[in-house]
PyMOL Python script that loads the backbone (N, CA, C, O; Angstrom):
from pymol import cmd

cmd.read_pdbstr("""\
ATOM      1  N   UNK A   1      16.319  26.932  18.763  1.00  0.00           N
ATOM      2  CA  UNK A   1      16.189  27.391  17.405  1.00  0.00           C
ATOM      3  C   UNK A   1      17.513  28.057  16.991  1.00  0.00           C
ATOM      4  O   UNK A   1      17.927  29.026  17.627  1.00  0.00           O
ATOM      5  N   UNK A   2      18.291  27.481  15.773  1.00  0.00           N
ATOM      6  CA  UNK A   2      19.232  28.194  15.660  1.00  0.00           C
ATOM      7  C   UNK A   2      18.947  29.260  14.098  1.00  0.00           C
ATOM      8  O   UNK A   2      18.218  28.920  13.167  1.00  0.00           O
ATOM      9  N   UNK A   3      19.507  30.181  14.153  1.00  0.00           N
ATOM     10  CA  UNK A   3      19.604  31.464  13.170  1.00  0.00           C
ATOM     11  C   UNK A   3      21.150  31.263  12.561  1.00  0.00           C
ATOM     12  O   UNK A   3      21.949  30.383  12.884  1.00  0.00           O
ATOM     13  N   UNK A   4      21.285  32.047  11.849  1.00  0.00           N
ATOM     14  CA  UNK A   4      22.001  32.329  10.198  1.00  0.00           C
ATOM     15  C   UNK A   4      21.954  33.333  10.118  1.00  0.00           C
ATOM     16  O   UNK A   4      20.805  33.769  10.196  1.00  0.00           O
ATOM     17  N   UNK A   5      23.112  34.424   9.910  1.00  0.00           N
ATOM     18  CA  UNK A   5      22.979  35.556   9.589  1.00  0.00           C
ATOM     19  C   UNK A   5      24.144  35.538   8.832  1.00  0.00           C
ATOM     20  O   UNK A   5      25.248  35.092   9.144  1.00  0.00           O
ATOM     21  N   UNK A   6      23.651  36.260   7.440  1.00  0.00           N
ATOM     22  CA  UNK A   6      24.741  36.024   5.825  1.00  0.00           C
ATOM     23  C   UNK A   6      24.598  37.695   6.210  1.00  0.00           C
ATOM     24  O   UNK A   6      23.651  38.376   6.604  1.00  0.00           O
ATOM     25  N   UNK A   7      26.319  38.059   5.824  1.00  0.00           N
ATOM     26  CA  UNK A   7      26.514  39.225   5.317  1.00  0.00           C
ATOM     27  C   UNK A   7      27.450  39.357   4.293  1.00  0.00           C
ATOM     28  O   UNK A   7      28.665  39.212   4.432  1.00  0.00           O
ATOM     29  N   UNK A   8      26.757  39.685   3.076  1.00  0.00           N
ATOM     30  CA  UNK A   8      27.099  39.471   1.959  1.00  0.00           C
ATOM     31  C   UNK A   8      28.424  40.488   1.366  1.00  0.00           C
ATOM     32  O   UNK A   8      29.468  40.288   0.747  1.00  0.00           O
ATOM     33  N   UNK A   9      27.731  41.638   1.931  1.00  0.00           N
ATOM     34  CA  UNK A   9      28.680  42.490   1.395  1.00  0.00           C
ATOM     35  C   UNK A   9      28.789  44.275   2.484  1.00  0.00           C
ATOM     36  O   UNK A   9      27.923  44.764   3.210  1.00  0.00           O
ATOM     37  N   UNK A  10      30.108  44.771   2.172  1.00  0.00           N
ATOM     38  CA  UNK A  10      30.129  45.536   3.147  1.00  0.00           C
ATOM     39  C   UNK A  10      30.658  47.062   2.123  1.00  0.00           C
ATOM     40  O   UNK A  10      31.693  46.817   1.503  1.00  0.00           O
ATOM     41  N   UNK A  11      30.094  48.554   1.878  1.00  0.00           N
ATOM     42  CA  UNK A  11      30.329  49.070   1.188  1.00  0.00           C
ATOM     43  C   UNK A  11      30.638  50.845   2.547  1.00  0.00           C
ATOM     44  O   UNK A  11      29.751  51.421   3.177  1.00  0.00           O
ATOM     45  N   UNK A  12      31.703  51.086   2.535  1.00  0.00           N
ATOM     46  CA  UNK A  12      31.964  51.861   3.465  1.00  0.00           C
ATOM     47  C   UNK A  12      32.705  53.451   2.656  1.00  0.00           C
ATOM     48  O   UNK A  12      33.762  53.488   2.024  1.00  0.00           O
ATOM     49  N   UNK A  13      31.878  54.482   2.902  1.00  0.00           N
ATOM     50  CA  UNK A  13      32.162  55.806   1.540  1.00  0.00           C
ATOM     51  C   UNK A  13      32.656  57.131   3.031  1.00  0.00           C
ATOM     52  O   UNK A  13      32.147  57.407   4.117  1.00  0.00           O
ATOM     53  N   UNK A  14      33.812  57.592   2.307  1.00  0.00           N
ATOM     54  CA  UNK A  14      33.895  58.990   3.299  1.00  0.00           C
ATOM     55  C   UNK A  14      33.845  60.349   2.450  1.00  0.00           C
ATOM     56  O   UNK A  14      34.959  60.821   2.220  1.00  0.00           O
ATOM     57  N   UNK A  15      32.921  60.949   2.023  1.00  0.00           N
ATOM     58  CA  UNK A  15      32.262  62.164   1.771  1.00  0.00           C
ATOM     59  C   UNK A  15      34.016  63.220   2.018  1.00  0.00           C
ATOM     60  O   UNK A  15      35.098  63.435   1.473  1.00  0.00           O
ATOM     61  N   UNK A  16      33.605  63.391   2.628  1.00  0.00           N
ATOM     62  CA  UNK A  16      35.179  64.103   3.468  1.00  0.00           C
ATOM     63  C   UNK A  16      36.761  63.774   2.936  1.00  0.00           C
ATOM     64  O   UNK A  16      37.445  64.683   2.466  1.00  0.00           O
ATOM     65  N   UNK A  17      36.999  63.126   2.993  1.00  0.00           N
ATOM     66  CA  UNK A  17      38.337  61.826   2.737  1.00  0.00           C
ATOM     67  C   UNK A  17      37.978  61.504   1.177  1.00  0.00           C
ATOM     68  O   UNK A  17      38.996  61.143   0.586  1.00  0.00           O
ATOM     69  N   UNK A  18      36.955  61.529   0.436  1.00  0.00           N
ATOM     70  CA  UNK A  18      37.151  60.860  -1.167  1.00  0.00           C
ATOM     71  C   UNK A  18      37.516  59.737  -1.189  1.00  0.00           C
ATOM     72  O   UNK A  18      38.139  59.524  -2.230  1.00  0.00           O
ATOM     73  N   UNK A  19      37.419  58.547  -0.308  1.00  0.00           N
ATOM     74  CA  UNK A  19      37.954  57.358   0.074  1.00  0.00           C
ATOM     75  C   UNK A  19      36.560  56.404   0.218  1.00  0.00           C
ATOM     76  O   UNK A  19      35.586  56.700   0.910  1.00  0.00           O
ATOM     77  N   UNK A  20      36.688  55.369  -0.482  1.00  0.00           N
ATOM     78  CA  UNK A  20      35.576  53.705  -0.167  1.00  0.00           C
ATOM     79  C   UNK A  20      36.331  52.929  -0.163  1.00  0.00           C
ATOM     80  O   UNK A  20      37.523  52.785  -0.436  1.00  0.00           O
ATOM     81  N   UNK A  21      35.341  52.269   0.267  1.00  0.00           N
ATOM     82  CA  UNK A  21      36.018  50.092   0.503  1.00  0.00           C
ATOM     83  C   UNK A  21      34.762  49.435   0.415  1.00  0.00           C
ATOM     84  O   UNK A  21      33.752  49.672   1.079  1.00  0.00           O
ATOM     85  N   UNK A  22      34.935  48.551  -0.508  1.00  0.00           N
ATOM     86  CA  UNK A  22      33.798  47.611  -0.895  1.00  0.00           C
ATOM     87  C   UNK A  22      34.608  46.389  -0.943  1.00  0.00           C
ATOM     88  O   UNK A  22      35.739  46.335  -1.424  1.00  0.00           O
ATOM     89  N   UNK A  23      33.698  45.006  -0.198  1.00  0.00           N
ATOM     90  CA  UNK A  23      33.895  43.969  -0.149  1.00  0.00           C
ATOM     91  C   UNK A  23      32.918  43.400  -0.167  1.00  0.00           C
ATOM     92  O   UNK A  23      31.858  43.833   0.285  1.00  0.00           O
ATOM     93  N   UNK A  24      33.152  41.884  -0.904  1.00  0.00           N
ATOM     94  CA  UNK A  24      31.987  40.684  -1.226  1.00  0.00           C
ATOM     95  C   UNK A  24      32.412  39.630  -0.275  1.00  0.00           C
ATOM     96  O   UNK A  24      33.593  39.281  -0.262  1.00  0.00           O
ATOM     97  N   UNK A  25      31.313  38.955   0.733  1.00  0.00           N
ATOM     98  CA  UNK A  25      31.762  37.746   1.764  1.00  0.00           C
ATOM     99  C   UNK A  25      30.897  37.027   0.468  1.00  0.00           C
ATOM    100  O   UNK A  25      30.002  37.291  -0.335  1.00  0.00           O
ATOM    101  N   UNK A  26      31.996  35.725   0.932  1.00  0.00           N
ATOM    102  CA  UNK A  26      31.256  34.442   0.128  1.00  0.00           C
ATOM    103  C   UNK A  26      30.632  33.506   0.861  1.00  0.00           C
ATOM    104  O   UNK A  26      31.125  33.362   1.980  1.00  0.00           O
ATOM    105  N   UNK A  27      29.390  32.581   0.520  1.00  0.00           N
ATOM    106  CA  UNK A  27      29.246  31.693   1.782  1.00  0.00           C
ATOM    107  C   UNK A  27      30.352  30.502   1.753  1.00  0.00           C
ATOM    108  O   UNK A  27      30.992  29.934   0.868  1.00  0.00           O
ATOM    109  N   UNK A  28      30.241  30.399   3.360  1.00  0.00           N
ATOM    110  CA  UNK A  28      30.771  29.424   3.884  1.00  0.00           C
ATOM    111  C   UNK A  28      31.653  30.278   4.585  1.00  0.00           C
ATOM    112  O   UNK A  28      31.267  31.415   4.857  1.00  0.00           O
ATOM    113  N   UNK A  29      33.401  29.689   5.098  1.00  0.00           N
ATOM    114  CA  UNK A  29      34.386  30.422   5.574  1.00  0.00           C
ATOM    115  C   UNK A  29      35.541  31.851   4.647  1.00  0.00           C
ATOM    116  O   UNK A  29      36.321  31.806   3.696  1.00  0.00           O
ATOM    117  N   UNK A  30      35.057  32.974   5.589  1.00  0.00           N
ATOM    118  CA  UNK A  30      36.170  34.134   4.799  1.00  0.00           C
ATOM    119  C   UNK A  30      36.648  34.289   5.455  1.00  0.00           C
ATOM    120  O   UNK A  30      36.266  34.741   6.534  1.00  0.00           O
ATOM    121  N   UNK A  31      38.211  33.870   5.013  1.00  0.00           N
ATOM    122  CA  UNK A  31      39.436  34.689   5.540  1.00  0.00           C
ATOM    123  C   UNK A  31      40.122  36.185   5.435  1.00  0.00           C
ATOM    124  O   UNK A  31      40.704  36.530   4.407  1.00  0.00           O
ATOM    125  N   UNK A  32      40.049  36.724   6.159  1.00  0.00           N
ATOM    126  CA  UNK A  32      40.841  38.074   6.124  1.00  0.00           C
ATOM    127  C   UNK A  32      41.828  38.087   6.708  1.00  0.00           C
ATOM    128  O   UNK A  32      42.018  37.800   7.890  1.00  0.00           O
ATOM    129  N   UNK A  33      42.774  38.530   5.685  1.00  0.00           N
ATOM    130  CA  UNK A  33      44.148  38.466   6.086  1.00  0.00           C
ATOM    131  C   UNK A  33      44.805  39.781   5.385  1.00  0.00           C
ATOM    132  O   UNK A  33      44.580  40.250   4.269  1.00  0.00           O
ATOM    133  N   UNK A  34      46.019  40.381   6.783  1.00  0.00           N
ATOM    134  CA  UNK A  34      46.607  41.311   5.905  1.00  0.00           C
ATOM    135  C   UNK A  34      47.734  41.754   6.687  1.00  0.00           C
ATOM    136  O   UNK A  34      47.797  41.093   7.723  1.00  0.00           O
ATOM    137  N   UNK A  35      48.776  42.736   6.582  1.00  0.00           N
ATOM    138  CA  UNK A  35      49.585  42.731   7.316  1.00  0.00           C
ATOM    139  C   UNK A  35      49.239  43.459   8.737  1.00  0.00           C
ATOM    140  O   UNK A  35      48.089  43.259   9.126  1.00  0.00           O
ATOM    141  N   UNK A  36      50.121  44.330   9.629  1.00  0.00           N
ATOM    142  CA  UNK A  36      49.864  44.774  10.366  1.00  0.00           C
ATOM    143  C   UNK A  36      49.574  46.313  10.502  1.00  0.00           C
ATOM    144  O   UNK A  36      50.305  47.294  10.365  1.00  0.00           O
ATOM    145  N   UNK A  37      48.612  46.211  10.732  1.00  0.00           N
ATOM    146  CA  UNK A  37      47.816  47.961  10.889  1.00  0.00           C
ATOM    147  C   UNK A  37      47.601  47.845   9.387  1.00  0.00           C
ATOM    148  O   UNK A  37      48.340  48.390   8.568  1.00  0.00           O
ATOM    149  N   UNK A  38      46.368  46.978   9.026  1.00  0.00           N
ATOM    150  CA  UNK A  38      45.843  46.974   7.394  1.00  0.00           C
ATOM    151  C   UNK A  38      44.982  47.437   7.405  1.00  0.00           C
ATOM    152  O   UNK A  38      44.557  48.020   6.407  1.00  0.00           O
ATOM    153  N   UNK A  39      44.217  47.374   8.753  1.00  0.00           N
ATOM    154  CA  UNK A  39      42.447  47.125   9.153  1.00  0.00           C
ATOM    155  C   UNK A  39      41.653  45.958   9.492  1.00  0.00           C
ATOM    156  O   UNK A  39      40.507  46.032   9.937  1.00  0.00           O
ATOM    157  N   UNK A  40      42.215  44.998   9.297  1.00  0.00           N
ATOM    158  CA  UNK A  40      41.661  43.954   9.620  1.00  0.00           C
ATOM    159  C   UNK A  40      40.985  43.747  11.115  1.00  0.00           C
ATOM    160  O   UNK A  40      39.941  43.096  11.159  1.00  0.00           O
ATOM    161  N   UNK A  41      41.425  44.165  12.088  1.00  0.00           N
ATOM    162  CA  UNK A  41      40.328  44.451  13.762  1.00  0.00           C
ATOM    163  C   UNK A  41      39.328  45.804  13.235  1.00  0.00           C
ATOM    164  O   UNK A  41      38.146  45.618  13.522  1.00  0.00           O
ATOM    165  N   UNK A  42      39.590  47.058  12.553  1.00  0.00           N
ATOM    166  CA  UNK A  42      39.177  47.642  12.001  1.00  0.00           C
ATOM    167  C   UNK A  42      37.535  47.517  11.558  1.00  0.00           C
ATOM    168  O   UNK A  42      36.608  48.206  11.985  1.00  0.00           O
ATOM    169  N   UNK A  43      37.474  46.294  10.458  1.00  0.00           N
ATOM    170  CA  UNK A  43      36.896  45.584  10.048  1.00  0.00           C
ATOM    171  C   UNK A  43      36.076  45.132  10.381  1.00  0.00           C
ATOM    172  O   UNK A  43      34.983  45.558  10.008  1.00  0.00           O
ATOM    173  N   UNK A  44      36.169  43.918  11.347  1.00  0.00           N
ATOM    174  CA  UNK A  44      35.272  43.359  12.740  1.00  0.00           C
ATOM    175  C   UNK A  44      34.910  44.315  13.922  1.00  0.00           C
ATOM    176  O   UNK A  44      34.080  44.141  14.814  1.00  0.00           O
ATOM    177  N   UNK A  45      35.595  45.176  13.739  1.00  0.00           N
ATOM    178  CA  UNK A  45      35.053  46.474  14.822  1.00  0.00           C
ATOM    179  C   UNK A  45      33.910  46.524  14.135  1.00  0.00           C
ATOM    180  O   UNK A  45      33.029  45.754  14.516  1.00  0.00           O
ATOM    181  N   UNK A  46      33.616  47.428  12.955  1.00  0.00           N
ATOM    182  CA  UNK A  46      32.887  47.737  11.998  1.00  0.00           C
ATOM    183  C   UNK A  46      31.821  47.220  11.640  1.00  0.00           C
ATOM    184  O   UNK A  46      30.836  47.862  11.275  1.00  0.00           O
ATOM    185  N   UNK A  47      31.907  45.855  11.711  1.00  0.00           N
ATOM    186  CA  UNK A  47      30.566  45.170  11.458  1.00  0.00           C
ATOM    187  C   UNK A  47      30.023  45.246  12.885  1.00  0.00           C
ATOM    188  O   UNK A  47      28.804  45.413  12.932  1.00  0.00           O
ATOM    189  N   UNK A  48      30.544  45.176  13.850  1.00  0.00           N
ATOM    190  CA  UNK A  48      30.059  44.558  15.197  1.00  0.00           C
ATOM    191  C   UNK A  48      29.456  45.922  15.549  1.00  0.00           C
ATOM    192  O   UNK A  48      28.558  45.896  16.391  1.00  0.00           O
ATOM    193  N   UNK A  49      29.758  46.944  15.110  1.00  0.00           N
ATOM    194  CA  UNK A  49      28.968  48.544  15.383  1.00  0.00           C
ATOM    195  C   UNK A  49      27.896  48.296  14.718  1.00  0.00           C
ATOM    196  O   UNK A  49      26.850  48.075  15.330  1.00  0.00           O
ATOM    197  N   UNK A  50      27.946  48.282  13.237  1.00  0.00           N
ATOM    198  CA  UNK A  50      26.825  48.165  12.802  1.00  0.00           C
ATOM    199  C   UNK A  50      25.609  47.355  12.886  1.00  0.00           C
ATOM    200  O   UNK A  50      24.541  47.504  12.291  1.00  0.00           O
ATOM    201  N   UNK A  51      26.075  46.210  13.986  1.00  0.00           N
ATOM    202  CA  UNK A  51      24.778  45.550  14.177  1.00  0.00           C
ATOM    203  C   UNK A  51      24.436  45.605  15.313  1.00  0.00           C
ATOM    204  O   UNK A  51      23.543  44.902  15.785  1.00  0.00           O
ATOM    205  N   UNK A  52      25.425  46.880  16.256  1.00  0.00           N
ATOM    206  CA  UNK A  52      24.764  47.627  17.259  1.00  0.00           C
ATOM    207  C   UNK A  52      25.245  46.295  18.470  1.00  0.00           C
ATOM    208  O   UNK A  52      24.717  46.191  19.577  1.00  0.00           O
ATOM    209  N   UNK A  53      26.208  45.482  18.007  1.00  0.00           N
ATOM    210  CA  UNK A  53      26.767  44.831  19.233  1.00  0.00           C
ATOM    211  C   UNK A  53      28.256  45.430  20.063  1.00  0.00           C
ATOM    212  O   UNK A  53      28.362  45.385  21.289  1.00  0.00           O
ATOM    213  N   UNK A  54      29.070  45.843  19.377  1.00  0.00           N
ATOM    214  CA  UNK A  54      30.239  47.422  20.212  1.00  0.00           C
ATOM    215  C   UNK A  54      29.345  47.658  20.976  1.00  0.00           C
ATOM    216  O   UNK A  54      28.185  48.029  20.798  1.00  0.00           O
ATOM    217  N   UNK A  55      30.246  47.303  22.344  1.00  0.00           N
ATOM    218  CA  UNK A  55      29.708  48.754  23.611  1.00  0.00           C
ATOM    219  C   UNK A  55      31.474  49.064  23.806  1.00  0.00           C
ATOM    220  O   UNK A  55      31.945  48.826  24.918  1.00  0.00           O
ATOM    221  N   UNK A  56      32.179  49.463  22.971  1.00  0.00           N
ATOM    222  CA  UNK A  56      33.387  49.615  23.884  1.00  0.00           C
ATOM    223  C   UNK A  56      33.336  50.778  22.976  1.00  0.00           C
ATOM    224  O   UNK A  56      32.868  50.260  21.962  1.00  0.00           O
ATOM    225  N   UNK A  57      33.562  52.285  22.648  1.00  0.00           N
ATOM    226  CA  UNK A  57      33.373  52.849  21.683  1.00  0.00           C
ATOM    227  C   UNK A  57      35.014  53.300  21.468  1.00  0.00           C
ATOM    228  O   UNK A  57      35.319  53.719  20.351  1.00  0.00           O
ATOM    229  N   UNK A  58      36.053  53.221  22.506  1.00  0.00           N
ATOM    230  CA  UNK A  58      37.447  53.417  22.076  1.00  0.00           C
ATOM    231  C   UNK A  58      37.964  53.321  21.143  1.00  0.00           C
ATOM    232  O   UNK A  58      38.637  54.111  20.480  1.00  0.00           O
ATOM    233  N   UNK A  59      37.497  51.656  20.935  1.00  0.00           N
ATOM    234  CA  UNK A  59      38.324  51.056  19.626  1.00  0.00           C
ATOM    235  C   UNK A  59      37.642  51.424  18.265  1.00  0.00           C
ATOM    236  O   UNK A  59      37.972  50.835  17.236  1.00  0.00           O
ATOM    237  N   UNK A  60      36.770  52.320  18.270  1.00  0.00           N
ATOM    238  CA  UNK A  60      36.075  53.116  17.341  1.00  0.00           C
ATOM    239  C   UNK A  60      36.232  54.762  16.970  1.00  0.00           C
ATOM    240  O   UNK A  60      35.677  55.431  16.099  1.00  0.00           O
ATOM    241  N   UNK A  61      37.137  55.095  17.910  1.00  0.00           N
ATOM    242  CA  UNK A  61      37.660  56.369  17.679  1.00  0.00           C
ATOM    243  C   UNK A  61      37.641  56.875  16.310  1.00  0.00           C
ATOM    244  O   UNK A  61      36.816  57.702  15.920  1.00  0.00           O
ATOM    245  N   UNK A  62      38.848  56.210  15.359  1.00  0.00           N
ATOM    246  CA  UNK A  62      38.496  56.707  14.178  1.00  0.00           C
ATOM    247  C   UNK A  62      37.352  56.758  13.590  1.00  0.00           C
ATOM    248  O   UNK A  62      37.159  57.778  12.930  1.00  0.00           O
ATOM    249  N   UNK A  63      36.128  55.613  13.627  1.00  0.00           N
ATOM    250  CA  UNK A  63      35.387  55.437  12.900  1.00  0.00           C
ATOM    251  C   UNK A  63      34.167  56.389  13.602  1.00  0.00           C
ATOM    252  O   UNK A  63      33.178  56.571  12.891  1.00  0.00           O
ATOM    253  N   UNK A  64      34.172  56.835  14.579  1.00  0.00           N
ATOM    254  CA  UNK A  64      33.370  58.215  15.050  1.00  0.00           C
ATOM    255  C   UNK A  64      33.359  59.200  14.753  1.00  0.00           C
ATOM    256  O   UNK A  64      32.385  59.932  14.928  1.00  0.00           O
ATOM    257  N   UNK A  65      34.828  59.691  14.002  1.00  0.00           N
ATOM    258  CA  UNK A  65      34.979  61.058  13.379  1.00  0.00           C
ATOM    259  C   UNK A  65      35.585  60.701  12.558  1.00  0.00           C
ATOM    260  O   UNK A  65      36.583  61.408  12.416  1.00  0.00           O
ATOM    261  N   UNK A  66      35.499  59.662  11.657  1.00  0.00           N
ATOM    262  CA  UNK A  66      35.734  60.359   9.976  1.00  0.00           C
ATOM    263  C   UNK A  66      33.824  60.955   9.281  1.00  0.00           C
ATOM    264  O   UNK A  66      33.887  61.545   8.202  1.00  0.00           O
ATOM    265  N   UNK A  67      33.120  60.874   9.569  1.00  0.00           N
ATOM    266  CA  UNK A  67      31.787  61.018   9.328  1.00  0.00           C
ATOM    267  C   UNK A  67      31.892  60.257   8.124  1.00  0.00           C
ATOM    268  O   UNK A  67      31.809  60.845   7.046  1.00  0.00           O
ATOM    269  N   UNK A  68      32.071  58.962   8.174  1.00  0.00           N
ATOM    270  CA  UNK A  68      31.612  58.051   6.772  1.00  0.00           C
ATOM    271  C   UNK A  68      29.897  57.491   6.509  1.00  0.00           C
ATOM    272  O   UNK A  68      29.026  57.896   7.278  1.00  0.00           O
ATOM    273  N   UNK A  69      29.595  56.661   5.506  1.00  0.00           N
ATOM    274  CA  UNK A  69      28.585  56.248   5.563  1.00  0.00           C
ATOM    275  C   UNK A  69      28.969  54.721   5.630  1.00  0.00           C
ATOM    276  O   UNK A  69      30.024  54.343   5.121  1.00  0.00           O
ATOM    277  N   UNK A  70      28.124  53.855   6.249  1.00  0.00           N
ATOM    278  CA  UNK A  70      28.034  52.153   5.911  1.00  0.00           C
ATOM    279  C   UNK A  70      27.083  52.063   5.447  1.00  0.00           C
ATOM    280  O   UNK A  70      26.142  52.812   5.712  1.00  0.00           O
ATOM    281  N   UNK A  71      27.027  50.869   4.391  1.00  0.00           N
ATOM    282  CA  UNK A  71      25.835  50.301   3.896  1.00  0.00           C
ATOM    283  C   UNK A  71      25.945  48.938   3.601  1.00  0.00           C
ATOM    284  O   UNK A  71      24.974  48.322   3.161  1.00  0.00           O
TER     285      UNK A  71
END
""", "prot")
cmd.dss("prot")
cmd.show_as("cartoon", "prot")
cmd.util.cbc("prot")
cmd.orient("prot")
């Protein structure tokens, strides 16, 4: 049985910092592209926490103590 999992959109707020990032995925293929140290591993860190697949929590340092919200 194969599954599909759409993630449409990613809305990330820091209370603390006065700082968001909101992005829309489109279906089919999204490219992210940006220079170096943009966020882009950042990013895929980020989702991969939030669906509770990260077990490495290093590469999450920042995102452990800025106390942001995801949604």
């Amino acid at each position: 049985m194969s599954k599909i999992l759409k993630f449409n959109r990613l809305f990330i707020f820091s209370e603390k910092q006065q700082k968001c990032f909101y992005c829309e995925f489109k279906d089919g293929i999204n490219i992210i592209h940006g220079a170096n140290t943009s966020g882009k591993s950042t990013l895929i860190q980020t989702l991969l926490y939030m669906f509770g697949i990260n077990d490495v929590k290093r590469y999450l340092d920042s995102i452990y103590t800025s106390d942001f919200i995801l949604r």
